[in-house]
N, C-alpha and C positions, 0 to 999 in steps of 0.2 A: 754794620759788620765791624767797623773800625773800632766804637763804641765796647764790643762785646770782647772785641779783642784786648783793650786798655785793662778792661776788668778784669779780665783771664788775668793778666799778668799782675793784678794786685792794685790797677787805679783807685780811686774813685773817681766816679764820673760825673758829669753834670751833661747834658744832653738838652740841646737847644734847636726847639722844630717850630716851624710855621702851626703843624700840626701840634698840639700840645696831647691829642691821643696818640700818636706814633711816640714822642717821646716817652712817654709814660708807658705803654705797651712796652719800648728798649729796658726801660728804668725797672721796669715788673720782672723783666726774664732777668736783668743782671742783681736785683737783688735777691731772686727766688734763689739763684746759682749760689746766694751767700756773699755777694758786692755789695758795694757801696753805689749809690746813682741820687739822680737830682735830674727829675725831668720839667723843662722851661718850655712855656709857650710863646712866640714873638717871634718879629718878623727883623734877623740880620738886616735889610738898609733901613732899619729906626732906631737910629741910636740910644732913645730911651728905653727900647728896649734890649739892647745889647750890653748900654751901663746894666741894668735893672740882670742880666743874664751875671756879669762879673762880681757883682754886689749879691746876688745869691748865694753864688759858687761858694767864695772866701767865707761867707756867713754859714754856711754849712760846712763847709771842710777845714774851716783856719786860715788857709792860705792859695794861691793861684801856683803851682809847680810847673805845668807846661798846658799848654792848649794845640788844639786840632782842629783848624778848621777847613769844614767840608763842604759849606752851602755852594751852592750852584743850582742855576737853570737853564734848560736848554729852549733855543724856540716853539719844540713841544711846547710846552708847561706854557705859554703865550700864545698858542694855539697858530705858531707860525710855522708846525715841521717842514711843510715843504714849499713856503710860500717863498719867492724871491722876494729879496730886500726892498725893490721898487714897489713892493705892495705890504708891506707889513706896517701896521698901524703906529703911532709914534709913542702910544703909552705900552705897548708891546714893545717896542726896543727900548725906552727908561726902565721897565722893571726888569728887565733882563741887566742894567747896566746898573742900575740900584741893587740885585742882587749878588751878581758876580763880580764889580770892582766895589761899589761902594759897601755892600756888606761887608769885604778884604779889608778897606779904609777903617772902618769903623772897630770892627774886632781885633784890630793892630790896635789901633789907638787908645782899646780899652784894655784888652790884655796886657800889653807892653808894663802899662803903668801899672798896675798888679802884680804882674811878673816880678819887677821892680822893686814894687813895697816887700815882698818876700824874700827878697835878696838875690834872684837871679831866677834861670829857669829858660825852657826850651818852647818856641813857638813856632808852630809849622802851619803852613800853610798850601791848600790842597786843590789841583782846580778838579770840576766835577762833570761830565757832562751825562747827560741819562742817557744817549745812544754808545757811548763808549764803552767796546765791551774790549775792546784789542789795544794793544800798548800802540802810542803814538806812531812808533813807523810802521806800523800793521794797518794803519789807517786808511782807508781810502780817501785821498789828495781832500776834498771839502772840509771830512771832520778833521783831519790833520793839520790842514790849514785855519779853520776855525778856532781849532785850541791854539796854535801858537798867534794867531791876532789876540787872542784872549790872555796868553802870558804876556805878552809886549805890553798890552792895556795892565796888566796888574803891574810890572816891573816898573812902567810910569807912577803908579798910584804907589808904589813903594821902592824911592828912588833909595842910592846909597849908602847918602846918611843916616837916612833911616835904620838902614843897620849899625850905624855907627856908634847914633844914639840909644842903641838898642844895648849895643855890645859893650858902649860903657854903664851902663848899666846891671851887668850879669847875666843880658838876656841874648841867648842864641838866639836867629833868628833866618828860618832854611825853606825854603820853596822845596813842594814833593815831587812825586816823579812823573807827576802830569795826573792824564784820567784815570780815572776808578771806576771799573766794568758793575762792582757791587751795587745793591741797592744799600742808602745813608741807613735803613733802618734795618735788621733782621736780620738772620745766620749766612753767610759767604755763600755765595753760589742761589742766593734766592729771588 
């Protein structure tokens, strides 16, 4: 949705999914509409392929102007929805923390310096989770609790400086408004 939204307004886009058919399927309706897109296959916590996502982008469009990022997973997607902590498997809680902070880490790390080479630009960053359909204090106590352990884990993975070194650089760089009820791929409300 966010995706279709950037292009509405005149982006180009570049689109980077685990799925490399869901991206392409976003990339098909934003360029049918007359956009610009660039759909990426690879997985946010591998950095070669997240350099290999930034290094496309600028090589298709010139330059890096701002980034979005949306990856996340919920213990669904681990096959842990309703399992208590004391039983969820340990490679079950790394990809979830390889996706949700270290993917953050990584997509900073590469954007930032892009951002950069271009002279400046905006970088936001978005947390996601797939049961969230209500704004954070609509939450019932678990998932509300859940997201803000998961903003405290990213605000550690991107302490101060970071912005600091960001901001001398020309590069905003802004935390979103928490979850997104949307699904990352297809029209608002689907």
């Amino acid at each position: 949705a966010s995706a279709l939204l950037l292009a509405r307004a005149g982006a180009a886009v570049a689109l980077a999914d685990l799925s490399a058919a869901a991206a392409e399927a976003t990339a098909g309706d934003i360029t049918a509409a007359g956009g610009r897109a660039l759909a990426l296959g690879g997985d946010v916590s591998n950095e070669a392929d997240v350099a290999r996502f930034v290094t496309a982008t600028v090589a298709k469009f010139g330059k890096l102007d701002g980034a979005f990022n949306n990856a996340g997973i919920s213990p669904a997607a681990v096959g842990c929805a309703a399992t208590p902590i004391t039983e969820w498997r340990e490679d079950a809680f790394a990809r979830v923390i390889a996706v949700n902070l270290t993917g953050v880490f990584l997509a900073m790390k590469h954007e930032i310096a892009a951002l950069a080479r271009a002279g400046g630009g905006a970088h936001r960053r978005f947390s996601w989770l797939a049961r969230a359909a209500l704004p954070a204090a609509e939450q019932p106590g678990e998932h509300r609790d859940r997201h803000r352990r998961r903003r405290a884990c990213l605000d550690q993975r991107h302490p101060p400086d970071a912005k600091v070194v960001a901001r001398r650089q020309g590069v905003q760089v802004r935390r979103g408004p928490g979850q997104v009820g949307e699904p990352v791929h297809g029209p608002p409300g689907a």
